[in-house]
C-alpha positions as a LaTeX table, in Angstrom:
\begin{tabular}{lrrr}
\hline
Residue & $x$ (\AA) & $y$ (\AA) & $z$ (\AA) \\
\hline
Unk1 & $-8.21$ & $-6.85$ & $-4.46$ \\
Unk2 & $-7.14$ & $-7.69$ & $-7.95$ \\
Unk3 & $-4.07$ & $-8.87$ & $-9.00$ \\
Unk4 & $-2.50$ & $-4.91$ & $-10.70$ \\
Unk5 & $-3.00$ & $-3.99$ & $-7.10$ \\
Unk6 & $-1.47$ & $-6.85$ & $-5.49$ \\
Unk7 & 1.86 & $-6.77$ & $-8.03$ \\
Unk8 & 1.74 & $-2.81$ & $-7.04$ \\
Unk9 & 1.48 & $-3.31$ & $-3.57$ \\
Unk10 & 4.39 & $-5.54$ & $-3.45$ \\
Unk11 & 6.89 & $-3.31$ & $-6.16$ \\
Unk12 & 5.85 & $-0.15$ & $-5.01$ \\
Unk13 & 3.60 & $-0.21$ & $-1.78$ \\
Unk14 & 3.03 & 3.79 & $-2.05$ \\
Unk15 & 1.62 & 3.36 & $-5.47$ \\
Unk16 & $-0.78$ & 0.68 & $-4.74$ \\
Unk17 & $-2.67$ & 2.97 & $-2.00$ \\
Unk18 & $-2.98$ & 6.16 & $-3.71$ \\
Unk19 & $-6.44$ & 6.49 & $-4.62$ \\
Unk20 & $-7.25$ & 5.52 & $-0.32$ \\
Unk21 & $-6.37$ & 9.22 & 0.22 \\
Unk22 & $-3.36$ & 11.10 & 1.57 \\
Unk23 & $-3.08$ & 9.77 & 5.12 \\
Unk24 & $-3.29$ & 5.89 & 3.80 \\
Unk25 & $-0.50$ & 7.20 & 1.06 \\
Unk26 & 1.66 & 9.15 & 3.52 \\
Unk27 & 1.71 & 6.33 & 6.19 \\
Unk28 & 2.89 & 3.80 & 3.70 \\
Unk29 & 4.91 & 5.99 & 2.29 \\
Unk30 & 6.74 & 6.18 & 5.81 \\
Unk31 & 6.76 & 2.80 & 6.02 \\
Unk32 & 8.57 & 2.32 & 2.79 \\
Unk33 & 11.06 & 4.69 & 3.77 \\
Unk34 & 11.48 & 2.75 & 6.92 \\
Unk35 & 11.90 & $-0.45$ & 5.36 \\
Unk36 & 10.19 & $-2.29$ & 2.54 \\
Unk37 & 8.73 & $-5.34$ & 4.05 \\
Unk38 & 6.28 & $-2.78$ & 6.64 \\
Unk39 & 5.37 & $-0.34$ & 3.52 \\
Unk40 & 4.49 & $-4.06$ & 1.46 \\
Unk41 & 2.49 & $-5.43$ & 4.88 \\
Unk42 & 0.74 & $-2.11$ & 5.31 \\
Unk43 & $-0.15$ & $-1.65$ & 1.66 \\
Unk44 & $-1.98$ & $-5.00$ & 1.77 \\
Unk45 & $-3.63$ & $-4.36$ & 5.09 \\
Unk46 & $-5.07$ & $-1.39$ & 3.18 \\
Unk47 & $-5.67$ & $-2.89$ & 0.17 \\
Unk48 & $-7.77$ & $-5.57$ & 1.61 \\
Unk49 & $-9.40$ & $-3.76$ & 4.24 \\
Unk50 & $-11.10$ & $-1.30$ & 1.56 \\
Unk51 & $-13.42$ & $-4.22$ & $-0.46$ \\
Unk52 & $-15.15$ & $-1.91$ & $-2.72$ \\
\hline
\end{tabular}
């Protein structure tokens, strides 16, 4: 997880999960919409899940 994704994840959760594929993008997007805090917890979730 490097740092550009970590500063994405927590300005603009979508953003930071968009090359994860549509579902991982379209839940977080939800969650965004819902409320920031779950779109920035899920983003990271994803984000650090996904060790590539």
């Amino acid at each position: 997880m490097s740092i550009l994704r970590v500063l994405l994840a927590i300005f603009f959760p979508p953003l930071a999960v968009i090359d994860k594929g549509c579902g991982s993008f379209t839940i977080i997007f939800i969650l965004t919409l819902c409320g920031w805090i779950p779109g920035v917890i899920g983003a990271l979730i994803i984000l650090n899940k996904s060790k590539n």
